[in-house]
Wavefront OBJ file of the C-alpha trace (Angstrom):
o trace
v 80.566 188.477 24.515
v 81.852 188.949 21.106
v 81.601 186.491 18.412
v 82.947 183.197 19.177
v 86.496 182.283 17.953
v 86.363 178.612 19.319
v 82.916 176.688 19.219
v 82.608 173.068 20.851
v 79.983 171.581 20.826
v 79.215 168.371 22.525
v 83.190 166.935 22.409
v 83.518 164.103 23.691
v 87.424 161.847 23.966
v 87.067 158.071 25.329
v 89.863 155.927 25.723
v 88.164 152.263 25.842
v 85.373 153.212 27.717
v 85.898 155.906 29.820
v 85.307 159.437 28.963
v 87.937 161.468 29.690
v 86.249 164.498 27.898
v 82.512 164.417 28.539
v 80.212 166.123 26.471
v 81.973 169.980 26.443
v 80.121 172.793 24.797
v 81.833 176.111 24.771
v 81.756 179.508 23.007
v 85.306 181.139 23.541
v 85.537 184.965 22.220
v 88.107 186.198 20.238
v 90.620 188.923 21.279
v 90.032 187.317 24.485
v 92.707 185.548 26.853
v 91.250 182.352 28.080
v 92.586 179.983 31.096
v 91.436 176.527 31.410
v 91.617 174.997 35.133
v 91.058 171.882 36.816
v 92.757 169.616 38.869
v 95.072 166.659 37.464
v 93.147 164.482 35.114
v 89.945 166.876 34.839
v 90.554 166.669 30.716
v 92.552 169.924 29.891
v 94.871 169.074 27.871
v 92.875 166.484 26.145
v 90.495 169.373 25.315
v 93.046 171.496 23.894
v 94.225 168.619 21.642
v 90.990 167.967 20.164
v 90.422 171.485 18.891
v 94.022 171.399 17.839
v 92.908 167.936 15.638
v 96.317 166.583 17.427
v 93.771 164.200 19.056
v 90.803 162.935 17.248
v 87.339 163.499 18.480
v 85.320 160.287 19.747
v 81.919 162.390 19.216
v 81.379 165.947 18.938
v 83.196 168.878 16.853
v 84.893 172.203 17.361
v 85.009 174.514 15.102
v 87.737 177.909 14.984
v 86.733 180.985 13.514
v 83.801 178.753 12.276
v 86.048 175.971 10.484
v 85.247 172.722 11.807
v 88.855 171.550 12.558
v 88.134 167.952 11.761
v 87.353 168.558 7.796
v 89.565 171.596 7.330
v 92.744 171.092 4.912
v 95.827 170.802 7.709
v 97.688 174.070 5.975
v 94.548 176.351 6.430
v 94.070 175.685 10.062
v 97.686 176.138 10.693
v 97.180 179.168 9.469
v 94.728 180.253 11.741
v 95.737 178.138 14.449
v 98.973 177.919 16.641
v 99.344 175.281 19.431
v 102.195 174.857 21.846
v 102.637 171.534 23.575
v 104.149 170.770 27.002
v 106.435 168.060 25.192
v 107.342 170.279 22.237
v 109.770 167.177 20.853
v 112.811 170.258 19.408
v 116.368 168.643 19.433
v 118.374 171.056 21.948
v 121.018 172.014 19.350
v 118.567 174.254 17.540
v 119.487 177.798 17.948
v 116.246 180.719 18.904
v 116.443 181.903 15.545
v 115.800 178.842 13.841
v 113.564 177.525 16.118
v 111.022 180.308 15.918
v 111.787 180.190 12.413
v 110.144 176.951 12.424
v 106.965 178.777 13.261
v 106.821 180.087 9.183
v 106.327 176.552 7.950
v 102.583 176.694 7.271
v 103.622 179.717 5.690
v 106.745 178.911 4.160
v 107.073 175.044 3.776
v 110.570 175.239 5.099
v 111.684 178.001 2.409
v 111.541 181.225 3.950
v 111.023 183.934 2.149
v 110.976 187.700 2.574
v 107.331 187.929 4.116
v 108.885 185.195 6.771
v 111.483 187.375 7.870
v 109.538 190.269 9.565
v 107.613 187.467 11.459
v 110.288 185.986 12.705
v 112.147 189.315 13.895
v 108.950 190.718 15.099
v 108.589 187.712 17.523
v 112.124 187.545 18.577
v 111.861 191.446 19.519
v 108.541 190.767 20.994
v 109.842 188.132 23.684
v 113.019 190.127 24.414
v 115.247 187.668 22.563
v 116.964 189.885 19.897
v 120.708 189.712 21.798
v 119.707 185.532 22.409
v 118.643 184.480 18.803
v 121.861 182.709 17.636
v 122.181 180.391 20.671
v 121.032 177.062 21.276
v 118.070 176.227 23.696
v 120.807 174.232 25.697
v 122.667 177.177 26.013
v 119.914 179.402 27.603
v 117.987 179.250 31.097
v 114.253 177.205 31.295
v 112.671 180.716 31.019
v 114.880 181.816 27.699
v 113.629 178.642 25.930
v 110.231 178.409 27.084
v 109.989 182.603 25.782
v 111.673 180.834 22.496
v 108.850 178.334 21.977
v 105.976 181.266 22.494
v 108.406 183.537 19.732
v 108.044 180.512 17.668
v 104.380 180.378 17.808
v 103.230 184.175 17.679
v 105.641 183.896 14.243
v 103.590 181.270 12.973
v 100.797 184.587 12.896
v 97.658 182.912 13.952
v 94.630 184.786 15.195
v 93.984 182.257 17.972
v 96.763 180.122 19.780
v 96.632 177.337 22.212
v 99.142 176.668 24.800
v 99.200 174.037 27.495
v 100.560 174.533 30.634
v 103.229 177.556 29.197
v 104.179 178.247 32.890
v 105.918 174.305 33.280
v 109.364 174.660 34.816
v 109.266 178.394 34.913
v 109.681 179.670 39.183
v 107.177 182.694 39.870
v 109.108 185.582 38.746
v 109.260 183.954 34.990
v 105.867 182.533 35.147
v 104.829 186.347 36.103
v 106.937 187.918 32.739
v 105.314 184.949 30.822
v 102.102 185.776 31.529
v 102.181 189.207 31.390
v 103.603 188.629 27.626
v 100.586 186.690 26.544
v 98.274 189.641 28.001
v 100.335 191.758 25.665
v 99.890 189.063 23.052
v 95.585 189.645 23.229
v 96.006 193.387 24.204
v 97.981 194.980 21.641
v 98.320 191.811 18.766
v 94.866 191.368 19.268
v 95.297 187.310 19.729
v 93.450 184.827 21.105
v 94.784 182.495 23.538
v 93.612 179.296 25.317
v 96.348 178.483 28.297
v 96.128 175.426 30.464
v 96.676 176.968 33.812
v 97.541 175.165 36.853
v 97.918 178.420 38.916
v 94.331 179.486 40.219
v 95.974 183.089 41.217
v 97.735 183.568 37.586
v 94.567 182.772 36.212
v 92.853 185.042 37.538
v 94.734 187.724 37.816
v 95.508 188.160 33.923
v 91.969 186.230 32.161
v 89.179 187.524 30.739
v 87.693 184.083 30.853
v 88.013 180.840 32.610
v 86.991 177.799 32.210
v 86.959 175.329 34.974
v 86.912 171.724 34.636
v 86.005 168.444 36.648
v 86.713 164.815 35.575
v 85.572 165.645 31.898
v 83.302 168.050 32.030
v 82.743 172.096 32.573
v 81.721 173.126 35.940
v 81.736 176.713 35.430
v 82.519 179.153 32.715
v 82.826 183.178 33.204
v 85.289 186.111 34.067
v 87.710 185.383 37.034
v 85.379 187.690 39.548
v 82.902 184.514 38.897
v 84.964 181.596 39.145
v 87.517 182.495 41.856
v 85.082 181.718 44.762
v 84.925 179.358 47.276
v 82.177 177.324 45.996
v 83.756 176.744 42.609
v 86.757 175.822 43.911
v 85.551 173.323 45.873
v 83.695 172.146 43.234
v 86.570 172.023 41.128
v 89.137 171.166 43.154
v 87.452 169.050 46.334
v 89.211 170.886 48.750
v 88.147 174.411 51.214
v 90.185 177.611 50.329
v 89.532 181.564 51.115
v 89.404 184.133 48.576
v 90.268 187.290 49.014
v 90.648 190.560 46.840
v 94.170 192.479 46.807
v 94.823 195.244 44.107
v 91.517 194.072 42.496
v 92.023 190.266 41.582
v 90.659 187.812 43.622
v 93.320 185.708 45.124
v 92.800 182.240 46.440
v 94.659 180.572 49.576
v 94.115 177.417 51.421
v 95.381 175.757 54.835
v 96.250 172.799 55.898
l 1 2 3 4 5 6 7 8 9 10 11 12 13 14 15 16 17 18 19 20 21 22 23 24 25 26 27 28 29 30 31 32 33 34 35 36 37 38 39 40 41 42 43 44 45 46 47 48 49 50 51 52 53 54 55 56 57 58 59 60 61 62 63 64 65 66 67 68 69 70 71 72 73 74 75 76 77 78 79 80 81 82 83 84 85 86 87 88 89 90 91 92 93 94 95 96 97 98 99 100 101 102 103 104 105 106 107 108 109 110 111 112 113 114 115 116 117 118 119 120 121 122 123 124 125 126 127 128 129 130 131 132 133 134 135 136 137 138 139 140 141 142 143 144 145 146 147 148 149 150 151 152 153 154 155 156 157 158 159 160 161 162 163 164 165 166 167 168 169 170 171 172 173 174 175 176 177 178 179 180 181 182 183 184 185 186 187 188 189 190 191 192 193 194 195 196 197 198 199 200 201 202 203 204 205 206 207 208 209 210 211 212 213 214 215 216 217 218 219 220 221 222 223 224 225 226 227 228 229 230 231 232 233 234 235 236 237 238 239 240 241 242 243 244 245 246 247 248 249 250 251 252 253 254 255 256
């Protein structure tokens, strides 16, 4: 493994007093695309919003690219960190453009200038939304927006970003094109990303890590061909499935 991008190390997130994140330690690579399982309630998102600092720890740190995210001034994470929520809170009469613009502020504070521009035009090229950029998200299909909100995220030119559950709303053929963007993303931009996956099979057929979770804590962390098995899933998930291989990625299905 190559030298960790993300370090956690002993997180912990109570609400009164239950854990809901339960003592997690993890060493995530960088240049590495990473997918986060677990069933509803296992701590996922909560996770992702601690090493974001959108949620604060109750014990614990995590550090990225060895800045401990609790300590470090807000404008020099954001510019090594990008996170993408499931409620991203963007009024619908915001058009592409100015929306992934939005992804310059650590950069720009709201006054792009020339070294914004590129970014921004890189992205919208990048997600295929050149010929889309001056309409509103209202005006464009689930999948169009959801690309939007990624555009506006690689802009914000991070080495690591964090996205939970990016595949929300999209039907399989878009969730496919999503993910096979964010391979791109790690493969030729050389990012690292940290998805929230609810989609065992997407998961595994496009990570180079996974980390699976149960009621707080990490059950298992290593490549899919480690994780995808029987055993771990019923660990993870309480319930019996098969695995199988097909074109090389282990695929899982269950039955009633």
């Amino acid at each position: 493994m190559t030298r960790p991008m993300i370090e956690v190390q002993d997180l912990v997130r109570r609400y009164g007093g239950t854990a809901v994140v339960d003592g997690v330690s993890l060493r995530l690579p960088e240049r590495a695309f990473v997918s986060v399982i677990g069933a509803n309630g296992a701590g996922k998102s909560s996770l992702l919003s601690m090493i974001a600092r959108l949620l604060p720890a109750s014990a614990g740190r995590a550090l990225v690219d060895g800045l401990d995210v609790a300590t470090t001034p807000g404008d020099v994470l954001a510019r090594r960190l990008g996170i993408l929520r499931q409620d991203s809170g963007v009024a619908a009469r915001v058009t592409i453009r100015d929306l992934v613009a939005f992804g310059r502020y650590p950069h720009s504070r709201g006054r792009l200038g020339p070294a914004d521009h590129a970014p921004i035009a890189d992205a919208l090229r990048f997600l295929d939304l050149e010929t889309l950029a001056d309409r509103f998200l209202d005006e464009v299909s689930g999948g169009q927006r959801q690309r939007a909100f990624i555009a506006m995220v690689l802009a914000q030119d991070t080495d690591c970003i964090l996205l939970d559950e990016p595949l929300n709303n999209l039907d399989m053929r878009h969730a496919a094109a999503m993910m096979a963007l964010l391979r791109r993303a790690v493969d030729e931009r050389g990012r690292t990303i940290v998805a929230v996956l609810h989609d065992v099979n997407f998961a595994s057929c496009y990570s180079d890590l996974i980390v699976a979770m149960r009621d707080g804590r990490v059950v298992a962390v290593g490549p899919p061909d480690e994780i995808v098995t029987p055993a771990v899933m019923r660990e993870v998930y309480g319930i019996d499935v098969e695995v199988v291989t097909v074109r090389g990625y282990r695929t899982v299905f269950f039955y009633r």
